[in-house]
LUMRO-410339 format. One record per residue (C-alpha): residue in three letters; x, y, z. Coordinates in steps of 0.02 Angstrom, whole numbers, plus 32768, in hexadecimal, padded with zeros to 4 digits. Example, Ala and Ser with C-alpha at 12.3 -4.5 7.8 and 13.67 -1.06 7.14 Angstrom:
2
ALA82677F1F8186SER82AC7FCB8165
REM end
This chain:
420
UNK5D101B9DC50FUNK5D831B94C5A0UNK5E061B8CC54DUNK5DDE1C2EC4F9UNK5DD31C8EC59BUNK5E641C37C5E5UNK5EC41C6BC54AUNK5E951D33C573UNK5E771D2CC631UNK5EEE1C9DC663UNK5EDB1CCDC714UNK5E271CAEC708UNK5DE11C27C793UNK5D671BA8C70CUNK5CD71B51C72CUNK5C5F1ADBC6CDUNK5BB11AAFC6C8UNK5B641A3EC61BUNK5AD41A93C5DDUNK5AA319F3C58CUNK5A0F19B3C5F7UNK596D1A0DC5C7UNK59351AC7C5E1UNK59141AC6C68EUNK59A91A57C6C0UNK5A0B1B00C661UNK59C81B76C6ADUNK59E91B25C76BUNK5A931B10C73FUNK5AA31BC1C71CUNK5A761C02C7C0UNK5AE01B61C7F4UNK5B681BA2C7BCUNK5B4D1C64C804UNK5B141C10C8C1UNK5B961B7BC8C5UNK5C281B92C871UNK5C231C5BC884UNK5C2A1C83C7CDUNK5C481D29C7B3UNK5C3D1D1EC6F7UNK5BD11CA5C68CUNK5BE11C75C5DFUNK5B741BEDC56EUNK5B681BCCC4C2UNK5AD11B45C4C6UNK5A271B65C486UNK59821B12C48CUNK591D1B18C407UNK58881B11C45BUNK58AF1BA7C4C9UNK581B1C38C49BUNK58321CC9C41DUNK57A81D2BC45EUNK57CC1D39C52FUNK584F1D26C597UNK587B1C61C5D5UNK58C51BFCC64EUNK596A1C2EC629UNK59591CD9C612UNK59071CD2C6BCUNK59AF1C75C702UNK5A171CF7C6BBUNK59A11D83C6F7UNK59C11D2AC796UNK5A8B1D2AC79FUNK5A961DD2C74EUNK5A361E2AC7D9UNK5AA81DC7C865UNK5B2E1E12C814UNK5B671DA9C792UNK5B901DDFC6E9UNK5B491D60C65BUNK5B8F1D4DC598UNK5B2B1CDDC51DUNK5B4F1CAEC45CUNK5AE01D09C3E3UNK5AC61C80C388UNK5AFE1C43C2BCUNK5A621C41C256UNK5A5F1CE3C1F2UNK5A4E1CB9C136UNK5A481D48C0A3UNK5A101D37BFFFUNK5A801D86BF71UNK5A231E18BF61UNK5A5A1E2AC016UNK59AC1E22C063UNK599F1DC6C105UNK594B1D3EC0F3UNK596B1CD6C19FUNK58B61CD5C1E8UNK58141D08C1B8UNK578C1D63C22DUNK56ED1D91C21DUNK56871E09C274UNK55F71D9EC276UNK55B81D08C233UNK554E1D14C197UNK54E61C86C17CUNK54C11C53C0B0UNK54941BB5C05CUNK552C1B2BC076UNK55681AF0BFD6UNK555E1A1FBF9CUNK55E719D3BFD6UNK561E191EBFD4UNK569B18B2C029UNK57401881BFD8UNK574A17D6C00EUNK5693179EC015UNK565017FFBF73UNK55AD1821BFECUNK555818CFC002UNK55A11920C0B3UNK55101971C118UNK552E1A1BC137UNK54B61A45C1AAUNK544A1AFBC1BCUNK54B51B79C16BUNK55631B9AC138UNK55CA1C57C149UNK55D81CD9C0B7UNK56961CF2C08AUNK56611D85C008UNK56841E17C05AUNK561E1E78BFE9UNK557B1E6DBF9DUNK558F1DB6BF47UNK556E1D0EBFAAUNK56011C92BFBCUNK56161C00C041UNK56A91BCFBFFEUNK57531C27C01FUNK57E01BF3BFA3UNK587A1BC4C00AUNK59261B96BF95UNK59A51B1CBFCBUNK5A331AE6BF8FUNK5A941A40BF65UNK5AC61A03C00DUNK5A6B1A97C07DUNK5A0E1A83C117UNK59831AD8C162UNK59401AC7C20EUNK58991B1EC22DUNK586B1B76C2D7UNK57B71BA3C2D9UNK576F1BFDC35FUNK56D61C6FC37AUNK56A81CFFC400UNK56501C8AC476UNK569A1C6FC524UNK56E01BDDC565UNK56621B72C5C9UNK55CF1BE2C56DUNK55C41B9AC4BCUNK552A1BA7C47DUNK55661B7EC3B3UNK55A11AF1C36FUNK56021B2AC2D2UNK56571AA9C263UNK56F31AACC1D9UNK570B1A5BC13CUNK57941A64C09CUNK576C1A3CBFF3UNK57D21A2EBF5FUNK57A81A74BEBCUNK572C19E6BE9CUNK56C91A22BF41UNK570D197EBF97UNK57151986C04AUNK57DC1943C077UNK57DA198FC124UNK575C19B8C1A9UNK574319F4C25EUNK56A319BFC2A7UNK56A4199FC365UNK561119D9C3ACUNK55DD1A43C425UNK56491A60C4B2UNK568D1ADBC541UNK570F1B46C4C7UNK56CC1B79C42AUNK575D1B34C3BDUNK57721AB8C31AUNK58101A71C2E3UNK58601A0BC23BUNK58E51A08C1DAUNK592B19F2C132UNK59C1199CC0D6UNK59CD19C9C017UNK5A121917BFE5UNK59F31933BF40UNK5A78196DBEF3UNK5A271A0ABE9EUNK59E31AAABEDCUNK593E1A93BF0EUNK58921B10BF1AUNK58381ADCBFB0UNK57891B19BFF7UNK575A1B4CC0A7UNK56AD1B41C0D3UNK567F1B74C184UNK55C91B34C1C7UNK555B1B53C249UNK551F1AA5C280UNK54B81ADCC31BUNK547F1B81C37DUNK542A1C1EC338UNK54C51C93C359UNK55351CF5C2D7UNK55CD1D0DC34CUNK56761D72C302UNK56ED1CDAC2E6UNK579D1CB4C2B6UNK581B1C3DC275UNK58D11C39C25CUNK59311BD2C1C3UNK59DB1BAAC1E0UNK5A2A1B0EC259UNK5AB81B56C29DUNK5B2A1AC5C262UNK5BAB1B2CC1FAUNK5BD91ABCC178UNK5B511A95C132UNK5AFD1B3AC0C4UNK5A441B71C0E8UNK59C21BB6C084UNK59FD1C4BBFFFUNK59581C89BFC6UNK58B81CA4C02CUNK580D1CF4BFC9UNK57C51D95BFF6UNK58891DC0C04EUNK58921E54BFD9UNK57E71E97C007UNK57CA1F2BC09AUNK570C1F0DC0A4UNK56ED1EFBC175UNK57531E2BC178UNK57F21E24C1C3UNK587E1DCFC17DUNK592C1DB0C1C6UNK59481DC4C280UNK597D1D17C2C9UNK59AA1D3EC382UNK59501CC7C3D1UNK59501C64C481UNK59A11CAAC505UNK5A0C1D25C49EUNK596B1D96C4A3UNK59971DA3C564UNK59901E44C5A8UNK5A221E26C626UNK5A9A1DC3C5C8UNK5B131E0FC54EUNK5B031DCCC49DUNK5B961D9BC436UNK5BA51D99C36DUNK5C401D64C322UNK5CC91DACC2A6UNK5D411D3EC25BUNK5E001D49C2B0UNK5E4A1D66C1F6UNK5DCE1DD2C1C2UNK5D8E1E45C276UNK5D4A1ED9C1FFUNK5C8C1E95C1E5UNK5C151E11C22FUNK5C1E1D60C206UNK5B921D51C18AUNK5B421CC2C1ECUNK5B491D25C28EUNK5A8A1D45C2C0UNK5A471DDCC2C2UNK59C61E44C317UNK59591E8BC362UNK58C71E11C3BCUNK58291E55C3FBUNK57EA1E0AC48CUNK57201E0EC4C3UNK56F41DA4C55CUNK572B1DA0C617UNK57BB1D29C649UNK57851C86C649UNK57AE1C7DC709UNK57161BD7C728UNK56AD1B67C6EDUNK561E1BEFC6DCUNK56201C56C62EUNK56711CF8C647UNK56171DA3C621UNK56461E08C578UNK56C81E90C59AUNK56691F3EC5AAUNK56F51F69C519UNK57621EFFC4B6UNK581D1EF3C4D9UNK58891F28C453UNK592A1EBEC46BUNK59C01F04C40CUNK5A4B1E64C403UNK5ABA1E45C3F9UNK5B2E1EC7C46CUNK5BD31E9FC428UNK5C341E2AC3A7UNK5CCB1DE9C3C8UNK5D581D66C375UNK5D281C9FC33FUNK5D961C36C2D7UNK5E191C26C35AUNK5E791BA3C379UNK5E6F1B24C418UNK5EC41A7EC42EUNK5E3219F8C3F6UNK5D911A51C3CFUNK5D731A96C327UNK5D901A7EC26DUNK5E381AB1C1F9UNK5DB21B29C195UNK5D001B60C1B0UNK5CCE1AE4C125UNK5D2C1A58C159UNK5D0519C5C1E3UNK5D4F1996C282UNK5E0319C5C28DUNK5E711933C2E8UNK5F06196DC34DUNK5F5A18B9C329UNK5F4B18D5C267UNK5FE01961C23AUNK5F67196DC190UNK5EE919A3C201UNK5F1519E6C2A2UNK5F011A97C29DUNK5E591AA7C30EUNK5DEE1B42C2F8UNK5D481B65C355UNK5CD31BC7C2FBUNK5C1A1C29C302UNK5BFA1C93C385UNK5C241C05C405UNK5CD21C34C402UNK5CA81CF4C40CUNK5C461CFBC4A3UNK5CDC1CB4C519UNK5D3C1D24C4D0UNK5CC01DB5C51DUNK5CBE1D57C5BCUNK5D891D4AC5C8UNK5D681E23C5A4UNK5CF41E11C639UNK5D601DC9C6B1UNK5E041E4CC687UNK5D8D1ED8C69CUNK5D331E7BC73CUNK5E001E71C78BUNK5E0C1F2CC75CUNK5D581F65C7BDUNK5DA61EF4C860UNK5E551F4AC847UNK5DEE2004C854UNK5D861FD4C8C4UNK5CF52004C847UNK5C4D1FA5C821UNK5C321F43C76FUNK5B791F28C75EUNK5B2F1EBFC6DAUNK5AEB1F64C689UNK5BA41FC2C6A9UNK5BF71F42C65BUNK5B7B1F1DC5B9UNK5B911FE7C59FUNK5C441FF1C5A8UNK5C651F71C52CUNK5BDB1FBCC4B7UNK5C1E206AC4CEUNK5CE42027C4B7UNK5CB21FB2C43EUNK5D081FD9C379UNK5C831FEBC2F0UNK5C911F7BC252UNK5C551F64C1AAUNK5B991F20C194UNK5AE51F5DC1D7UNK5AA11F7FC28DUNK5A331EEDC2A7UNK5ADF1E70C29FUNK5B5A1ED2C2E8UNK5B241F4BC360UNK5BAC1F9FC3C6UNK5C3B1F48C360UNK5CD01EFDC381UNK5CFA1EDEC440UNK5D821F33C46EUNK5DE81EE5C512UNK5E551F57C527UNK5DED1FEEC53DUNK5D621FA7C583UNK5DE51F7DC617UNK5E142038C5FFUNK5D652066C629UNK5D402012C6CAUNK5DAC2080C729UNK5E1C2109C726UNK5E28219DC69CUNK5D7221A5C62DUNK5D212115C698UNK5C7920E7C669UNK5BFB2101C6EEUNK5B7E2096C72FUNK5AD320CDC6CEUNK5A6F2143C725UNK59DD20DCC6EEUNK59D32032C74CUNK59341FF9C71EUNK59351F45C6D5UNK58B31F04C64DUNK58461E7FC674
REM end
C-alpha cells in the first residue's frame, strides 16, 4: 500500500501502524497515528469480521475521531460481492425480521446422530410457503465464509441465534454455535473439496431468547482465488428480503471514504468482486460497555464513494494473475507482482488525497473530510455497472486536484452536520 502512494505522491512523508492485534488494539492505533506521528491522511485495508453490521464500532468511532481533528481517512470497500448468472446479487442475505417455523431433521455428517436444533428455526420463503432451508450452490473448489449478524447491540444481546449447512442429504458439514455473547455474531466456513458442484443448505436457528430481530449475513471470504457461491435461493425474488449488499465493518463508516476497485486493464466498470452497497445502520455507536439506544431513524449509508485502480504492480506483493498464487521476484517465470481487490485501490485514493491535501496548503484553503469526500465524488468519471457498486465512478486525480483550488473549486458544504 505504500508503495502505491509513494508511486503517485512520492513526496509523501509514510507512516505505519499493523492493524493485526484485535479490534480495539486497531482502533488505538488509528488515533495513534493522527496524535503521534501527525498523520494527515490514513489508509487501511484490514477488516474484522466480527466488527457489527447494524451500529457503528470501535473503529468507526477511531475514524470519527481523526476525521473531526482534521484528518482525512480512506478505507477498502471490501472483495466479497458474488452474482449469480442471471446477474442477481446474491452476496448476503437480510431479513427484516426473524420468522420463527418448525426446524427441519437434521443429522451430523461424521457422527450419523440427530443434531438438536433447539426452539425454532427462520422462514427463507418470502412468500406464503414455509421453508427453513435456503439452497446455497458451490462450486468445485469454492469457498464460502459466513458472517451472521442480527440487529441487537453490542453488549445488549438478548438472542442466541445459531448457523448450520447441510448438503443435499440434510447433513450438517458446517456449523456456528457459540453461545451467547456481547456481539450478536456467528461465524463458519466452507471448502468444497469435493471435486463437484455442490447444493448446500443454510438453516438459521434461534437457540435462545423470545426476539425476532432483522438479521444479516454475508457469503464470500475475500480471498480472491478461490470462487464463492454462484447461486443463492429466493435471490430472484422482490418480496420485503434483501439480497446483495456486502459493505460491511467499518466501510459502513460515515467519515471514511470507501473504495471499490476497477481493474488497471480494464478502468471502464467495477471489479465484479468489488462490494457493493448500501448498509443500514440501527443502534447508537457502541462507545461502552453499556448497550447503546436504537437510532431515532436508521442511517442509510451509501458506499462506497469512489473506485479506483487494483492489479498494479509492486516489487514483492501480489500474484502474476488474479487466479494465480504468490508471485516470487527471484523466479523470472514468476516475478511480475500484482496486488489486487480493493486493497490496492484505496492507496491509490489516499496518494489522490495527499496531491490535493499539497494543493489546499499551496492556496491556503481548507480540505475537510466532507470537502474532500465531495470533490472526488463530484470529479469522479462514471463507469459501466449499477449504483449500489460504483457510486460516483472512477476517481479522477487530476481534477479532483483541479477542484481544491483555483478556477470551479469545490466549496466546503454548507451543511456540516456529521451523522452519528
Amino acid at each position: 500500500m505504500l508503495q502505491i502512494v509513494h508511486d503517485l505522491a512520492p513526496a509523501a512523508e509514510l507512516s505505519f501502524a499493523s492493524a493485526a492485534d484485535g479490534i480495539f488494539a486497531f482502533a488505538e492505533n488509528i488515533r495513534r497515528l493522527r496524535s503521534e506521528a501527525h498523520a494527515d491522511i490514513l489508509v487501511d485495508d484490514w477488516f474484522y469480521i466480527e466488527e457489527p453490521f447494524f451500529q457503528d464500532g470501535p473503529i468507526n468511532i477511531a475514524i470519527r475521531d481523526v476525521t473531526r481533528d482534521g484528518a482525512l481517512y480512506v478505507t477498502a470497500g471490501g472483495n466479497i460481492n458474488l452474482t449469480d448468472t442471471n446477474g442477481n446479487a446474491i452476496g448476503s442475505y437480510e431479513a427484516p425480521n426473524y420468522r420463527p417455523i418448525a426446524c427441519p431433521v437434521l443429522t451430523d455428517a461424521q457422527t450419523g446422530g440427530t443434531v438438536a436444533l433447539s426452539q425454532d428455526c427462520h422462514d427463507f420463503d418470502p412468500g406464503t410457503g414455509e421453508d427453513a432451508l435456503l439452497g446455497i450452490t458451490l462450486p468445485p473448489g469454492g469457498r464460502t465464509v459466513v458472517n451472521f449478524q442480527w440487529s441487537e447491540p453490542w453488549f445488549g444481546v438478548r438472542s442466541d441465534f445459531d448457523l448450520y449447512l447441510a448438503d443435499e442429504q440434510q447433513r450438517v458439514v458446517a456449523r456456528a454455535e457459540s453461545g451467547l455473547g456481547f456481539a450478536p455474531v456467528e461465524v463458519f466456513s466452507y471448502d468444497n473439496t469435493s471435486g463437484v458442484t455442490q447444493t448446500l443448505n443454510l438453516v438459521a436457528v434461534r437457540f435462545t431468547g423470545n426476539n425476532t430481530p432483522r438479521f444479516k449475513f454475508t457469503l464470500g471470504s475475500a480471498a480472491l482465488r478461490e470462487p464463492g457461491p454462484v447461486a443463492l435461493e429466493y435471490a430472484g425474488t422482490r418480496n420485503g428480503d434483501n439480497f446483495g449488499p456486502t459493505i460491511t465493518d467499518h466501510a459502513t463508516a460515515a467519515h471514511a471514504i470507501v473504495v471499490g476497485a476497477v481493474s488497471i486493464d480494464t478502468p471502464s466498470q467495477a471489479e465484479p468482486f468489488s462490494s457493493r452497497g448500501p448498509a443500514t445502520l440501527y443502534w447508537q455507536p457502541a462507545t461502552s460497555i453499556r448497550p447503546a439506544q436504537p437510532l431515532t431513524v436508521p442511517a442509510l449509508r451509501r458506499k462506497p464513494n469512489v473506485l479506483a485502480p487494483n492489479g498494479v504492480r509492486t516489487t514483492f506483493l501480489g500474484r502474476p494473475a488474479l487466479n494465480e498464487g504468490p508471485c516470487d521476484p527471484s523466479d523470472p517465470a514468476r516475478n511480475i507482482c500484482r496486488f489486487f481487490g480493493t486493497s490496492a485501490a484505496a492507496p491509490h485514493v489516499a496518494a489522490v488525497l495527499a496531491l490535493m491535501k499539497q494543493r489546499a496548503n499551496q492556496a491556503d484553503v481548507h480540505l475537510s473530510q466532507r470537502r474532500a469526500e465531495r470533490i472526488l465524488e463530484r470529479s469522479a468519471a462514471p463507469i459501466v455497472g449499477d449504483a449500489e457498486t460504483s457510486n460516483a465512478g472512477l476517481v479522477d486525480a487530476l481534477e479532483a486536484v483541479t477542484r481544491v483550488a483555483g478556477p470551479g473549486m469545490e466549496p466546503e458544504p454548507i451543511n456540516l452536520a456529521e451523522e452519528q
